[in-house]
C-alpha positions in Angstrom: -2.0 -21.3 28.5 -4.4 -18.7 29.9 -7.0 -16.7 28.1 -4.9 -13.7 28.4 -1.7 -15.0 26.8 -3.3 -16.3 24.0 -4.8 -13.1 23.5 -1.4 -12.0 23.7 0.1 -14.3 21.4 -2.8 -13.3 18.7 -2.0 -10.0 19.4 1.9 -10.1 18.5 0.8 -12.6 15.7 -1.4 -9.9 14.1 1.6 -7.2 14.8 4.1 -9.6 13.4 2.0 -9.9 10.1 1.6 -6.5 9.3 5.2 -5.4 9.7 6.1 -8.4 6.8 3.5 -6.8 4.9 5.2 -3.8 5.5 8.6 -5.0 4.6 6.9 -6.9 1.5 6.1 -3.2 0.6 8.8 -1.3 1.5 11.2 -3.2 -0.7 9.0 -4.3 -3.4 10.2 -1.5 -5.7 13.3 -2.6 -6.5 12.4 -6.0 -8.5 9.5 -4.0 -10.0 12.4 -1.3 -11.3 14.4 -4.2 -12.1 11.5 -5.8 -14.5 10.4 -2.4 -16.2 13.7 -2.1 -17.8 13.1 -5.0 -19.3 10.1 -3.6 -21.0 7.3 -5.2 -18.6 5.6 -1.7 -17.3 4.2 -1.7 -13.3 0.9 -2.2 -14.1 0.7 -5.1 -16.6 3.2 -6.2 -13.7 0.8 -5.9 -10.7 -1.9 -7.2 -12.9 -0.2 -10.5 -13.6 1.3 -11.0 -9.6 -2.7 -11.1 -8.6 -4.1 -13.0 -11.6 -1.7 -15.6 -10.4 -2.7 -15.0 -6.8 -6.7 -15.4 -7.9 -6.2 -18.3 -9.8 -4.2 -19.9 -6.7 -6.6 -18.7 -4.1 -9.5 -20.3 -6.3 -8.5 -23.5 -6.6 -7.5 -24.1 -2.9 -11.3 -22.5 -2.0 -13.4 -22.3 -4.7 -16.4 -21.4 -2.9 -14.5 -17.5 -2.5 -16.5 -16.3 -5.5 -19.5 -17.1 -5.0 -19.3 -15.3 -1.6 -17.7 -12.3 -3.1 -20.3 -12.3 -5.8 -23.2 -12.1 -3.3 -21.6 -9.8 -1.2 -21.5 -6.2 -2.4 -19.9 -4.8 0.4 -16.5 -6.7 -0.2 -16.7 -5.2 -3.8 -15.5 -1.6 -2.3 -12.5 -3.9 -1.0 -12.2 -5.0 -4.7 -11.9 -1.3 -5.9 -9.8 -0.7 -2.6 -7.4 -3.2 -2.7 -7.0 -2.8 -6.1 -6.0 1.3 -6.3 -3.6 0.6 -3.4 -1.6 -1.5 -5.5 -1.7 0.3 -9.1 -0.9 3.6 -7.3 1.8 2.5 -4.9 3.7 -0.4 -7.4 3.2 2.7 -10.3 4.4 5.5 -8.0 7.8 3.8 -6.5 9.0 2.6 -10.3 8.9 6.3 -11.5 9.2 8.9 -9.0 11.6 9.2 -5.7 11.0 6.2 -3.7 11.4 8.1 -0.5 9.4 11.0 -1.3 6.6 8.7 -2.8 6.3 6.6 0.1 6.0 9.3 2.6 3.1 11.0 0.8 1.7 7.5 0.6 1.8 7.4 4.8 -0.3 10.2 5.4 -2.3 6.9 5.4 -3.2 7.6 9.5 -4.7 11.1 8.1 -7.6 9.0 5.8 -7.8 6.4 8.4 -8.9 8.6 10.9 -11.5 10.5 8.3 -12.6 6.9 7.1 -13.2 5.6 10.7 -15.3 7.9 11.4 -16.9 8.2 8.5 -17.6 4.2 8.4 -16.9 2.7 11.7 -18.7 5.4 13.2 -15.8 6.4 15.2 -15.3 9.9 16.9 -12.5 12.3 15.5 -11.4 13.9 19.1 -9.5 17.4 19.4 -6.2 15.6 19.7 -7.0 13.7 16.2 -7.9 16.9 14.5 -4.3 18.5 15.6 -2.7 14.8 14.6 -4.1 15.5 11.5 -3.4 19.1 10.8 0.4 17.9 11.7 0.3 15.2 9.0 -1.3 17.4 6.7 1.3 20.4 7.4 4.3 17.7 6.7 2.9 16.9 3.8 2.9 20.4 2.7 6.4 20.7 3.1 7.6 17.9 1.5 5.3 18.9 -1.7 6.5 22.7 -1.5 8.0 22.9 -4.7 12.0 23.5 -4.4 13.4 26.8 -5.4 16.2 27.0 -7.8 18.3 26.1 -5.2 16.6 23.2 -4.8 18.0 19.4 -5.0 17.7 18.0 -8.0 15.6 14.7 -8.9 16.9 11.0 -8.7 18.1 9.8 -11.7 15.8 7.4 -13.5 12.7 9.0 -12.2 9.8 10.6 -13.9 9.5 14.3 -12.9 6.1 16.1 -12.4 3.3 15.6 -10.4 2.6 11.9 -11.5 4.4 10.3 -8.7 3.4 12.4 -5.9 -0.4 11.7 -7.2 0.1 8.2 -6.8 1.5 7.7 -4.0 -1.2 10.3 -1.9 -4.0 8.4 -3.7 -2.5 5.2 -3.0 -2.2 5.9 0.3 -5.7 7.0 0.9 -6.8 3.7 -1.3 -4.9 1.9 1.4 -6.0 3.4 4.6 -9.7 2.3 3.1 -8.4 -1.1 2.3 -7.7 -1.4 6.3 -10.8 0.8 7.3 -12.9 -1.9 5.2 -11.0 -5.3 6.1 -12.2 -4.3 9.9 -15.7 -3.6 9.0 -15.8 -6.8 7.4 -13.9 -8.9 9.3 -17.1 -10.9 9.9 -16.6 -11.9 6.8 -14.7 -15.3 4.9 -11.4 -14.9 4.8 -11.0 -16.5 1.6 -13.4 -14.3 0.2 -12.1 -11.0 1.8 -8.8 -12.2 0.2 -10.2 -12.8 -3.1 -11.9 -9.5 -3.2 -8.0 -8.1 -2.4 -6.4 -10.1 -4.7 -9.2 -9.7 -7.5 -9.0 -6.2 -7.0 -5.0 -6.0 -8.1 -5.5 -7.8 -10.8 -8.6 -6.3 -12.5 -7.6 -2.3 -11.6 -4.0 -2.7 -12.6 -5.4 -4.8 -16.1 -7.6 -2.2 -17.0 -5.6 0.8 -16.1 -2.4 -1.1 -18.3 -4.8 -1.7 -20.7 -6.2 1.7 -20.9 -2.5 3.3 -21.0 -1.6 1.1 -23.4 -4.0 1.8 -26.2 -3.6 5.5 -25.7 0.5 4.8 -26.2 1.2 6.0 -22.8 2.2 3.0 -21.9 4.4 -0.2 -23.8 2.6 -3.3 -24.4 3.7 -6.3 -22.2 6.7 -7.9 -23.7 7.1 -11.5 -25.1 6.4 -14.2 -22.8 10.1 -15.3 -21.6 11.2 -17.5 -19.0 13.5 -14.4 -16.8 10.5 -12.5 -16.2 7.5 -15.2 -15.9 9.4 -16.9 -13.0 10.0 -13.3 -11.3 6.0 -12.7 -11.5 5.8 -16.2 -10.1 7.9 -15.6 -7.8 6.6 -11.9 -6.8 3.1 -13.5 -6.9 3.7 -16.0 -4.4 5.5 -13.2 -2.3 3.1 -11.0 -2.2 0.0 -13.8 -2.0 2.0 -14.8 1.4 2.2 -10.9 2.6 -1.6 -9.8 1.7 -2.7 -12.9 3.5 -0.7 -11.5 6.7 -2.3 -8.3 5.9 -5.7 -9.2 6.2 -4.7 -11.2 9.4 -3.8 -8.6 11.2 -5.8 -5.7 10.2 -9.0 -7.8 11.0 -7.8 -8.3 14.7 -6.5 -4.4 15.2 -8.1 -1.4 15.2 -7.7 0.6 12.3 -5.7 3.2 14.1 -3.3 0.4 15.3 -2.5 -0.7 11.5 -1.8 2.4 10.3 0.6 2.8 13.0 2.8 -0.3 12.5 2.4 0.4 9.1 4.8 2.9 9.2 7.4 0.1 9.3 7.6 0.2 5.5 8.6 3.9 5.7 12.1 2.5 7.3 12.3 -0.8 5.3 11.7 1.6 2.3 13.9 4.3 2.8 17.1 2.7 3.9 16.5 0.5 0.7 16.2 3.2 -1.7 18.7 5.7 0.0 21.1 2.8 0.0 20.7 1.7 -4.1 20.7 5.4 -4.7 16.2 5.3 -5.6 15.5 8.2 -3.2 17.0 11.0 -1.4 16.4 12.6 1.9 16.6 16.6 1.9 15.7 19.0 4.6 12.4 19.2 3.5 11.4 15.6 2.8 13.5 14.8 6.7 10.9 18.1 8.1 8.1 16.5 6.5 8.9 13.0 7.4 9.1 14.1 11.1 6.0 16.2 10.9 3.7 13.4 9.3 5.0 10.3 11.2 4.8 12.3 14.3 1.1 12.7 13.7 1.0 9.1 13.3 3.1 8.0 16.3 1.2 10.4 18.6 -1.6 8.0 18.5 0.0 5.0 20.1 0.7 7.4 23.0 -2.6 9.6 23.3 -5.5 8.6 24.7 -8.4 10.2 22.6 
């Protein structure tokens, strides 16, 4: 095989990996939904999936933490990694999942701010209008509806809350990818742990800290329905971070956030079909508006 296919072959490999990440997101609301009705809230949730995944990840290379503890730069990836999955596993177990996960996919909008910012990468006049199209689609779909207006899913929480979360999230995660390149010289097991690490000690505090102010309920009883679920979800999304952090260190930034987008199908035909999300004019206007800004960059040359 020549040079240039195997290149290839990486290529699709890397490609291939972040659209099961992106599946892995795009559907991971529903057993999260299922598992806070019984009583287990997102974030004790989240932060028991990647306990699991850093107690597996240490024993099979042990040597991880001592490379993340010497290496300050991975713990921005901790902090990253770790606010992309208490905002987005939060956001799509209370609010509209459609809604929440375009706001979390004006992603390409940070990415490009963040490249430059710390890959040192130019912003060009056809970025600036991508972004002022991403931003103006986010407008719409956060224009609050008239009285005419449709009204929200059933089962969500209404407010700002969700809508929060998932623009923070989305920002947290277009860092997580800006970071994974810059330190792609890096171990992979420790860039992993700092990911993993990072799920389980922001979603731990942040369940903890809701909990003792009674915003939050308590984790449940230890039982065997929803230990094996977390096991289960652990192993899942262990399998789909790893992918993650395959292909974002061999892509560009910009190329990640763009097969990204991925989960925004794999989301929304889940939730519209289980009846999670809806799809008005506005949020279909907005949706056009911010994934065109994305999709423009696979076709403009800055």
């Amino acid at each position: 095989m020549t040079g240039a296919a195997v290149q290839g072959t990486a290529r699709w490999l890397a490609v291939g990996g972040l659209v099961f990440n992106a599946f892995t997101w795009g559907v991971s609301w529903w057993p999260f939904r299922q598992l806070g009705a019984q009583g287990l809230h997102p974030l004790w949730l989240t932060g028991c999936i990647y306990s699991i995944a850093v107690v597996v990840l240490l024993l099979a290379r042990p040597a991880a933490a001592g490379q993340l503890l010497r290496t300050r730069t991975l713990w921005w990836l901790v902090l990253a990694a770790g606010g992309t999955n208490a905002c987005f596993n939060w956001a799509v177990s209370i609010g509209d999942v459609v809604r929440v996960v375009l706001l979390f996919y004006l992603m390409p909008l940070w990415t490009v701010l963040l490249s430059w910012a710390l890959l040192g990468e130019r912003i060009s006049a056809r970025g600036a209008l991508r972004v002022a199209l991403a931003l103006a689609g986010a407008l719409v779909v956060l224009w609050p509806a008239g009285a005419a207006g449709t009204a929200p899913v059933a089962g969500t929480v209404p407010g700002l809350l969700p809508d929060v979360l998932g623009l923070l999230g989305g920002f947290c995660f277009a860092l997580n990818n800006v970071l994974l390149r810059r330190e792609a010289h890096q171990p992979e097991s420790a860039r992993a742990l700092a990911m993993f690490a990072g799920g389980a000690v922001v979603s731990l505090v942040l369940a903890a800290w809701l909990t003792a102010s009674g915003s939050a309920q308590p984790p449940p009883p230890l039982a065997w329905g929803w230990a094996l679920a977390a096991l289960g979800l652990a192993a899942w999304f262990l399998a789909s971070n790893l992918t993650l952090q395959y292909g974002a260190a061999r892509l560009p930034a910009n190329t990640t956030s763009v097969v990204m987008l991925s989960e925004v199908f794999f989301a929304s035909a889940s939730a519209l079909a289980l009846g999670a999300g809806m799809l008005g004019w506005r949020e279909a206007v907005g949706a056009l508006m911010i994934l065109g800004g994305a999709l423009l960059a696979t076709v403009q040359r800055d």
